[in-house]
Every structure is written in C-alpha cells, then in structure tokens.
N, CA, C and O atoms as a GROMACS GRO file, in nm:
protein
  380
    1UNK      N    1  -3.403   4.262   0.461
    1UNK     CA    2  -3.265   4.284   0.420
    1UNK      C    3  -3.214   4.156   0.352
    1UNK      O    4  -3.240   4.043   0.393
    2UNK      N    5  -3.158   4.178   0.270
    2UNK     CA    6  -3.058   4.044   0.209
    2UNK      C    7  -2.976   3.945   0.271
    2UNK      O    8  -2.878   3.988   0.332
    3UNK      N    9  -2.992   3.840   0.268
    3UNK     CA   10  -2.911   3.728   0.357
    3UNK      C   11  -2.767   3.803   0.362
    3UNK      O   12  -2.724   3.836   0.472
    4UNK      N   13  -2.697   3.829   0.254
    4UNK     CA   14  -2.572   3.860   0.242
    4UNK      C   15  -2.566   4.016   0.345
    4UNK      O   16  -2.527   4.018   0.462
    5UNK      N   17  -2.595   4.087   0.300
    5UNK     CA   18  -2.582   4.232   0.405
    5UNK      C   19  -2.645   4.168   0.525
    5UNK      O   20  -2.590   4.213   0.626
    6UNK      N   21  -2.751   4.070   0.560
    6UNK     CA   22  -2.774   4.054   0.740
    6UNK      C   23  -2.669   4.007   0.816
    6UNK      O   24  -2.651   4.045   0.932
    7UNK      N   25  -2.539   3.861   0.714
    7UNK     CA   26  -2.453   3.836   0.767
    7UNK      C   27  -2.390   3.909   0.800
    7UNK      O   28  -2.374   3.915   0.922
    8UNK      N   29  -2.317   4.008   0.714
    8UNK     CA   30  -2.200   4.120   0.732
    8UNK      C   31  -2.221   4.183   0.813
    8UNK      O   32  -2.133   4.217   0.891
    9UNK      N   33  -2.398   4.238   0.828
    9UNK     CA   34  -2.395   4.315   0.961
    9UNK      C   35  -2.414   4.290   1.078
    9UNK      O   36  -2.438   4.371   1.167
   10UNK      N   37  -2.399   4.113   1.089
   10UNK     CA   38  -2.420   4.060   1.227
   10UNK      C   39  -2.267   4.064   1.269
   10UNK      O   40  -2.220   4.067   1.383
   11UNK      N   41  -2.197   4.065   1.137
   11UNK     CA   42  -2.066   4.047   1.211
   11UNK      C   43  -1.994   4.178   1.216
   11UNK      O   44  -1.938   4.212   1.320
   12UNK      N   45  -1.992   4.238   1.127
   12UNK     CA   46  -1.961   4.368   1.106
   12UNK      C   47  -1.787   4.418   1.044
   12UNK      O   48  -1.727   4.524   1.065
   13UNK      N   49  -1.750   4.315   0.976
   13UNK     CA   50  -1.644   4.308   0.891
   13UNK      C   51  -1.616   4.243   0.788
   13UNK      O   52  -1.631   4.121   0.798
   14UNK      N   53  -1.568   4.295   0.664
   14UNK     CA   54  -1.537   4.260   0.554
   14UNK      C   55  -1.386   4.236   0.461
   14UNK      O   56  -1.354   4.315   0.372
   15UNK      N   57  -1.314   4.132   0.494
   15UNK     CA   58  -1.175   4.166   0.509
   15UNK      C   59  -1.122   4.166   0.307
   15UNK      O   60  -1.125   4.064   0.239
   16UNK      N   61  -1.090   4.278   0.265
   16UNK     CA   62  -1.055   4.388   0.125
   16UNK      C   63  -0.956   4.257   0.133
   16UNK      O   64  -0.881   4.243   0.230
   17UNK      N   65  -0.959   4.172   0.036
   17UNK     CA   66  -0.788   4.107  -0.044
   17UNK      C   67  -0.737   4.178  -0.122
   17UNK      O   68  -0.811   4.174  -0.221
   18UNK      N   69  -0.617   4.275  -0.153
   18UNK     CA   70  -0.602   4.352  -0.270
   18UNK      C   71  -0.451   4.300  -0.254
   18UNK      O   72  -0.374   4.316  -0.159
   19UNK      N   73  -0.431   4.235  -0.371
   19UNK     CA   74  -0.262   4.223  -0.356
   19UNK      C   75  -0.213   4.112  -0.336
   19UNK      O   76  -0.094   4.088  -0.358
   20UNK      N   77  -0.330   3.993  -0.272
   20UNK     CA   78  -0.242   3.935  -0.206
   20UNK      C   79  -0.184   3.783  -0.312
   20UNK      O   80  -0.253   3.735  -0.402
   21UNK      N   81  -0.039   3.729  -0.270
   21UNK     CA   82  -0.034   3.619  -0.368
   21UNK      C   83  -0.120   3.534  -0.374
   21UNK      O   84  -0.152   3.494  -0.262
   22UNK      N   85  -0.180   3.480  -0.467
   22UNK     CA   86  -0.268   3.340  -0.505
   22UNK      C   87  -0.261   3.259  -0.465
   22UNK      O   88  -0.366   3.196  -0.451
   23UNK      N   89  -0.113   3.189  -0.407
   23UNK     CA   90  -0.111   3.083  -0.341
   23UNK      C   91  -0.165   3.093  -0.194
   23UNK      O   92  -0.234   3.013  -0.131
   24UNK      N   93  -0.108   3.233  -0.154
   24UNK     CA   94  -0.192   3.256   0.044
   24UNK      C   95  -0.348   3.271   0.027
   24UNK      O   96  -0.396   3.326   0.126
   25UNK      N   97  -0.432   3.242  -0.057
   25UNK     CA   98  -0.542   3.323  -0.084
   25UNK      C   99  -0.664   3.171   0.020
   25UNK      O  100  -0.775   3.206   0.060
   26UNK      N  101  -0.639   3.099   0.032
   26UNK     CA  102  -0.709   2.963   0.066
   26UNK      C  103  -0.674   2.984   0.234
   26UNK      O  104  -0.750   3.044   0.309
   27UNK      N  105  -0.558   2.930   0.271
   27UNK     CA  106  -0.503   2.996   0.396
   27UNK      C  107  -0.531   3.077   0.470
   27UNK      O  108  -0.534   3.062   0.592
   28UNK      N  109  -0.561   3.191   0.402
   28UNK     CA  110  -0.589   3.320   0.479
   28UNK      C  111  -0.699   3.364   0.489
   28UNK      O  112  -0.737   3.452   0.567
   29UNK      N  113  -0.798   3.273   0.362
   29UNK     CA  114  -0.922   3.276   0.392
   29UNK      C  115  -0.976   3.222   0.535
   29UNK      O  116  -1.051   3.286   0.609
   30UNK      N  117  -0.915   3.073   0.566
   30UNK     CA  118  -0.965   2.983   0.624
   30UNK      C  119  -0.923   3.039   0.752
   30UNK      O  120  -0.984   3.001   0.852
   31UNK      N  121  -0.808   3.142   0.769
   31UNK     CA  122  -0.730   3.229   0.901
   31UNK      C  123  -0.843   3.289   0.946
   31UNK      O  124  -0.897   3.271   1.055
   32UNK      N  125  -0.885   3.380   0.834
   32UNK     CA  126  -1.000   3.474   0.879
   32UNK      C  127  -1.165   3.482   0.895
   32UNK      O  128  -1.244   3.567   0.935
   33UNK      N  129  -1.178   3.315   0.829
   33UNK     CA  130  -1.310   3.277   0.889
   33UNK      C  131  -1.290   3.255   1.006
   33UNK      O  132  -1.350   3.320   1.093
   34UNK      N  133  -1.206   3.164   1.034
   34UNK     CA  134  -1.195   3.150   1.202
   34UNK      C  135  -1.202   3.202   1.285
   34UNK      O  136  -1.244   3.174   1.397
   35UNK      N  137  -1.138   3.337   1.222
   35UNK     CA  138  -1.143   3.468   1.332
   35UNK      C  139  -1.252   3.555   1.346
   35UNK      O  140  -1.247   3.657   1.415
   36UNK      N  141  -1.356   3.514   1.280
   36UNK     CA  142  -1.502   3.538   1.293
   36UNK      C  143  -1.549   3.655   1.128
   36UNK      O  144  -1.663   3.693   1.100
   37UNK      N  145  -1.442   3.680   1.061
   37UNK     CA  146  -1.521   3.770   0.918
   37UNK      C  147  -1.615   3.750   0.933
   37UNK      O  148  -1.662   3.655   0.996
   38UNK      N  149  -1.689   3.866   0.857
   38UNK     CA  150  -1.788   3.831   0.793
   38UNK      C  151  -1.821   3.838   0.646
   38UNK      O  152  -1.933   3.839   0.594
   39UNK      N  153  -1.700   3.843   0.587
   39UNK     CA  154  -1.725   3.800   0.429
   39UNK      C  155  -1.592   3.840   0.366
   39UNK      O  156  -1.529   3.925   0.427
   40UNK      N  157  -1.556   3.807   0.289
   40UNK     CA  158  -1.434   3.830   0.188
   40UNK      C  159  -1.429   3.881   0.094
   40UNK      O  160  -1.517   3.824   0.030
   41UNK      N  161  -1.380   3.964   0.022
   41UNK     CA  162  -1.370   4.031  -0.094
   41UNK      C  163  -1.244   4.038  -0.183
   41UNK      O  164  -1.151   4.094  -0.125
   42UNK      N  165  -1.223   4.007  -0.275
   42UNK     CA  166  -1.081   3.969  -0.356
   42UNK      C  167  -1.121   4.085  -0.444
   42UNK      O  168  -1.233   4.098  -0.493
   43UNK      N  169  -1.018   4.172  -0.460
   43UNK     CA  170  -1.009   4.288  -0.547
   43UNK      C  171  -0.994   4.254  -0.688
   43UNK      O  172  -0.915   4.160  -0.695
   44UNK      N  173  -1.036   4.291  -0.805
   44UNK     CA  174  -1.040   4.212  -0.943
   44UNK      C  175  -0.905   4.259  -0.978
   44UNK      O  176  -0.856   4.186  -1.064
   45UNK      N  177  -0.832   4.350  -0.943
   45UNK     CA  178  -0.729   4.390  -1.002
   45UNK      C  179  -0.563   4.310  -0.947
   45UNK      O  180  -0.443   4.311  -0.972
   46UNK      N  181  -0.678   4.242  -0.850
   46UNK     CA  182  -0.522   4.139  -0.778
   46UNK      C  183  -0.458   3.998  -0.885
   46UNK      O  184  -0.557   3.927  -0.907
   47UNK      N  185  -0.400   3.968  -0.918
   47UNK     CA  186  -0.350   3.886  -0.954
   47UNK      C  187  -0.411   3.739  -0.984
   47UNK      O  188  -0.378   3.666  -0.891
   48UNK      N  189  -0.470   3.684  -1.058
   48UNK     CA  190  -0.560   3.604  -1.082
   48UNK      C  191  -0.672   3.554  -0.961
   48UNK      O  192  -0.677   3.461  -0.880
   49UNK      N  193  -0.769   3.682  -1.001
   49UNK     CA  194  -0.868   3.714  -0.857
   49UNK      C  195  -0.988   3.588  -0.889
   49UNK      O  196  -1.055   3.532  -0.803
   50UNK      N  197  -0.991   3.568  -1.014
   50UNK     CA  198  -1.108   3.513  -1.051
   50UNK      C  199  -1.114   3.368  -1.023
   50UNK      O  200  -1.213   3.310  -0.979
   51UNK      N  201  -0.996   3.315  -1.055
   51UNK     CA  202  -0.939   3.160  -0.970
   51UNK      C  203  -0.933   3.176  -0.813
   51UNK      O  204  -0.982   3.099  -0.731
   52UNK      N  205  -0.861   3.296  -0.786
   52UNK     CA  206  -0.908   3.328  -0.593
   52UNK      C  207  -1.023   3.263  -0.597
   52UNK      O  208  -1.031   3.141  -0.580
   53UNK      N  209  -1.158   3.368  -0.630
   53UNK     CA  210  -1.222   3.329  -0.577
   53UNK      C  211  -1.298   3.206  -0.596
   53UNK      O  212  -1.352   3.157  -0.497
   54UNK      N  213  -1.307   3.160  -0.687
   54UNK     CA  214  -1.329   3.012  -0.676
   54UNK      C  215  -1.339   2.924  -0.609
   54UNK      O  216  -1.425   2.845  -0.571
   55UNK      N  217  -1.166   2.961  -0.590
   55UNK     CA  218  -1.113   2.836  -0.499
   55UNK      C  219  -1.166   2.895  -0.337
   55UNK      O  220  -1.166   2.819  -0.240
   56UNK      N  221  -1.194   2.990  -0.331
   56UNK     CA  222  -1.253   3.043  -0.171
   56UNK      C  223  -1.350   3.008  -0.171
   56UNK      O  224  -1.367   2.946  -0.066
   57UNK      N  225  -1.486   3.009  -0.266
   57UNK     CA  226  -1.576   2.974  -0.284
   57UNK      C  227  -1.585   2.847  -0.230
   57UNK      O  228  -1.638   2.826  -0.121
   58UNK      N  229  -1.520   2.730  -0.325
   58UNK     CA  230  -1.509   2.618  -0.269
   58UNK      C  231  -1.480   2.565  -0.178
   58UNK      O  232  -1.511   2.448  -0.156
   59UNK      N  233  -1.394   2.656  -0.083
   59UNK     CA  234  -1.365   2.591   0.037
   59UNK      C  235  -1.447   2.691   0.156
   59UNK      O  236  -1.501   2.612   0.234
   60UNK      N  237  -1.468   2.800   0.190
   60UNK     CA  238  -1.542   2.866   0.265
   60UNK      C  239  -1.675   2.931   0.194
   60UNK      O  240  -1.705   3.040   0.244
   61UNK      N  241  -1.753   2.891   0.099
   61UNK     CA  242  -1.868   2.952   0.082
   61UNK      C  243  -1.952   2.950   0.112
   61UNK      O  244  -2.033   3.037   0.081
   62UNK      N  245  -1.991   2.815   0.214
   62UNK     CA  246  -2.072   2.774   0.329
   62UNK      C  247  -2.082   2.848   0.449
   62UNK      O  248  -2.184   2.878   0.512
   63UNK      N  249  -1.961   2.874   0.472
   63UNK     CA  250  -1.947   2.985   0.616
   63UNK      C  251  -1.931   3.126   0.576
   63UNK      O  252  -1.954   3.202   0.670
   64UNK      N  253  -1.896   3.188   0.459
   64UNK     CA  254  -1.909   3.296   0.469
   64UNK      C  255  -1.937   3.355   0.352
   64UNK      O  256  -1.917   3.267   0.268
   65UNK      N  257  -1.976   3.466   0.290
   65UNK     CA  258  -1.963   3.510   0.140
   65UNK      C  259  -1.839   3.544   0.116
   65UNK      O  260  -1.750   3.583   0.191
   66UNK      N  261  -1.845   3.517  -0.035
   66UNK     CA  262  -1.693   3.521  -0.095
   66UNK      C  263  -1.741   3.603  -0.220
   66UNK      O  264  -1.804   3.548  -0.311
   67UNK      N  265  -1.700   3.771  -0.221
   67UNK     CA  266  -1.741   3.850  -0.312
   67UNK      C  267  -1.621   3.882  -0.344
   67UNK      O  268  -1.515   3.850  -0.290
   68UNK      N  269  -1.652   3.991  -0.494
   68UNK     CA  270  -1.580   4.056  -0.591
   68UNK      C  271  -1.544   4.218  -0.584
   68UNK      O  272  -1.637   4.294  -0.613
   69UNK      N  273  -1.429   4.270  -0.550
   69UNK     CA  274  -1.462   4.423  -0.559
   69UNK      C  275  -1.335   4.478  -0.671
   69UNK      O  276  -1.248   4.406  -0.721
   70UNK      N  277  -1.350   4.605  -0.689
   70UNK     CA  278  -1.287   4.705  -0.789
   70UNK      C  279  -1.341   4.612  -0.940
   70UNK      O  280  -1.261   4.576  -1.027
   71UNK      N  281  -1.505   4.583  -0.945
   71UNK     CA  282  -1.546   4.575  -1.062
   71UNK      C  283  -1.592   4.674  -1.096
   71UNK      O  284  -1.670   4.744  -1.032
   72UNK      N  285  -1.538   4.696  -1.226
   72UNK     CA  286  -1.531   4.835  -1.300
   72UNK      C  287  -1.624   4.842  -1.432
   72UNK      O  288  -1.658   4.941  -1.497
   73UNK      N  289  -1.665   4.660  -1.457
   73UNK     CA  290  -1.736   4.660  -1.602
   73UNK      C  291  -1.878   4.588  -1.564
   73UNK      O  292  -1.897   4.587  -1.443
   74UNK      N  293  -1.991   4.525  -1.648
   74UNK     CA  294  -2.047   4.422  -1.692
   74UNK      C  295  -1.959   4.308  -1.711
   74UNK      O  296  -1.952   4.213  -1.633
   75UNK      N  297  -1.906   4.319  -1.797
   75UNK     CA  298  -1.852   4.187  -1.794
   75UNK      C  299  -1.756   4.144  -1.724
   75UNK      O  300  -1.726   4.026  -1.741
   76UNK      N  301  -1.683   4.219  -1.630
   76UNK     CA  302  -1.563   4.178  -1.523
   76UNK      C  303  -1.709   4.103  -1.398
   76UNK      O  304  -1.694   4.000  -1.333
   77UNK      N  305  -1.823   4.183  -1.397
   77UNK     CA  306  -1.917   4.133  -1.291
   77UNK      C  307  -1.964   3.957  -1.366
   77UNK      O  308  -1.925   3.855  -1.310
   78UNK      N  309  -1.998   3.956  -1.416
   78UNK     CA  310  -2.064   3.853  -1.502
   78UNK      C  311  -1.925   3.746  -1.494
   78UNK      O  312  -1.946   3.628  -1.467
   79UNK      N  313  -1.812   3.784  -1.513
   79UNK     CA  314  -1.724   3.676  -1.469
   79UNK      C  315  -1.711   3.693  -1.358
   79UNK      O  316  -1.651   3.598  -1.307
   80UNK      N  317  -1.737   3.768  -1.291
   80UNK     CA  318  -1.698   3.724  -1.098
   80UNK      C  319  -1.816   3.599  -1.068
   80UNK      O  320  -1.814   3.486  -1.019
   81UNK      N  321  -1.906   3.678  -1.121
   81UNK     CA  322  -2.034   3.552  -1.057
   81UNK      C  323  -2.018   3.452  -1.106
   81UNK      O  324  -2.051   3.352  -1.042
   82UNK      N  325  -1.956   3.435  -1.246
   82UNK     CA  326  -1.909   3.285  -1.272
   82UNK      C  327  -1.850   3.244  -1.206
   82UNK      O  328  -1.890   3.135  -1.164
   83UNK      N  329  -1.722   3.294  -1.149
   83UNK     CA  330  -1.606   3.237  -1.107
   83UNK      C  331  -1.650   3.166  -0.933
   83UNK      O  332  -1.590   3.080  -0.868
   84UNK      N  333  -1.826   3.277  -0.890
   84UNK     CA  334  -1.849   3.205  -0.768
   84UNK      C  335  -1.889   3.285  -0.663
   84UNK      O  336  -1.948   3.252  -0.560
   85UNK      N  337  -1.832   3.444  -0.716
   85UNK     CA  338  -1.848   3.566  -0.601
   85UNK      C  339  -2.042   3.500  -0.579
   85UNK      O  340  -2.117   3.423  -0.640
   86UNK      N  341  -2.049   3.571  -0.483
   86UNK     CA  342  -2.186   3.611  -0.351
   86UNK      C  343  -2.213   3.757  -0.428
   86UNK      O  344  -2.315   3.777  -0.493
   87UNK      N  345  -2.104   3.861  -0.409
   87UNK     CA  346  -2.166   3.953  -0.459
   87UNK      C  347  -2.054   4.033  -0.489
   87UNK      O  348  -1.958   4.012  -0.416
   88UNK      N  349  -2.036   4.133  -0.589
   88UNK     CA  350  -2.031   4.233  -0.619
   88UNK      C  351  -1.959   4.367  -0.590
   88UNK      O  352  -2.064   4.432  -0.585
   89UNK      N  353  -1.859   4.465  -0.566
   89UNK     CA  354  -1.861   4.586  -0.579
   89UNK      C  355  -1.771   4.702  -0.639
   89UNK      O  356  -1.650   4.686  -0.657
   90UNK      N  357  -1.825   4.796  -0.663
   90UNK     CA  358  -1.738   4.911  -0.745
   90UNK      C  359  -1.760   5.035  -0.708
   90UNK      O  360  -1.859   5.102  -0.679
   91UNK      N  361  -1.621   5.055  -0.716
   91UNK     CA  362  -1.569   5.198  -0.658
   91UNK      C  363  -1.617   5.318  -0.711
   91UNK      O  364  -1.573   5.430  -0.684
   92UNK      N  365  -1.737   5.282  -0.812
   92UNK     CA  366  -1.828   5.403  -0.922
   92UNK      C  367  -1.945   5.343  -1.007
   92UNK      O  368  -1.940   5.228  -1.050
   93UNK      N  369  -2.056   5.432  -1.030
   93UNK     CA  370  -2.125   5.349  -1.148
   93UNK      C  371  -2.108   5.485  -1.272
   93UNK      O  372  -2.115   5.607  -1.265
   94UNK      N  373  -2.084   5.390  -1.378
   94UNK     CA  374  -2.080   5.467  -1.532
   94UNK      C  375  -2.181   5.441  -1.616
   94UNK      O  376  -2.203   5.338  -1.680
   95UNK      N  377  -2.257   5.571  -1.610
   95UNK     CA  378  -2.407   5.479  -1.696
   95UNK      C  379  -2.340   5.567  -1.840
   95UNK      O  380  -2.394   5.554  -1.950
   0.00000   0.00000   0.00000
C-alpha cells in the first residue's frame, strides 16, 4: 500500500477544508494535527487553496499529508503538486 493511504488508514481521518479563511488555514492545521488527523485536504475551490497549501505543507508536512481535493483538471493537479499537495482528489474522472 502507499505510504500516504497506510497513514490515513492507521489513523482513519481526513479533515475536507472547504471554505475556510486563509488566514485560519495554519492554525487549524496545527489544531488538527494535534488532535491526531490523519491528513488534510484543502478544497481547490476555497479561496486561495494553492498558497493554503503551501503554507501547510511547510509547516505540517512532516507530520501529516497535506493534499488537494475538488481537482477538476490536469492542470489545477499539476499546480496542486507544485504548490506542495501529497496527493490529489476529484469528485469525477473526464476522459
């Protein structure tokens, strides 16, 4: 199994960011590592998700994955992984 899915399923939660302001996004990361997550996900459609995650990256990417969800394109994925995501997900695939 993948490092990333063995963590999640040792812990068995993935806490959805959809919405939330940019400035709580560091904070609430660091709330919910503590509280044992097991990985984070910043919704692409939230409000400058791609600096989120970054900056989550940078400060919790050691302790936990810091992924991308409601990617809808190639290239919305290709900038998540720039920006730092672990991994990945979407609500459909469109071949």
């Amino acid at each position: 199994m993948h490092t990333i899915l063995e963590h999640i399923s040792q812990t068995g939660v993935v806490a959805i960011l959809r919405g939330v302001e940019p400035s709580l996004l560091v904070p609430l990361g660091r709330a919910l590592a503590a509280a044992g997550v097991g990985a984070i996900e910043i919704t692409l459609n939230s409000e400058d998700a791609l600096s989120g995650i970054a900056a989550l990256q940078t400060e919790l990417g050691g302790k936990l994955p810091i992924g991308a969800g409601t990617v809808m394109t190639g290239d919305a994925a290709r900038a998540a992984i720039e920006a730092g995501a672990s991994f990945v997900l979407t609500p459909h695939l469109a071949i």
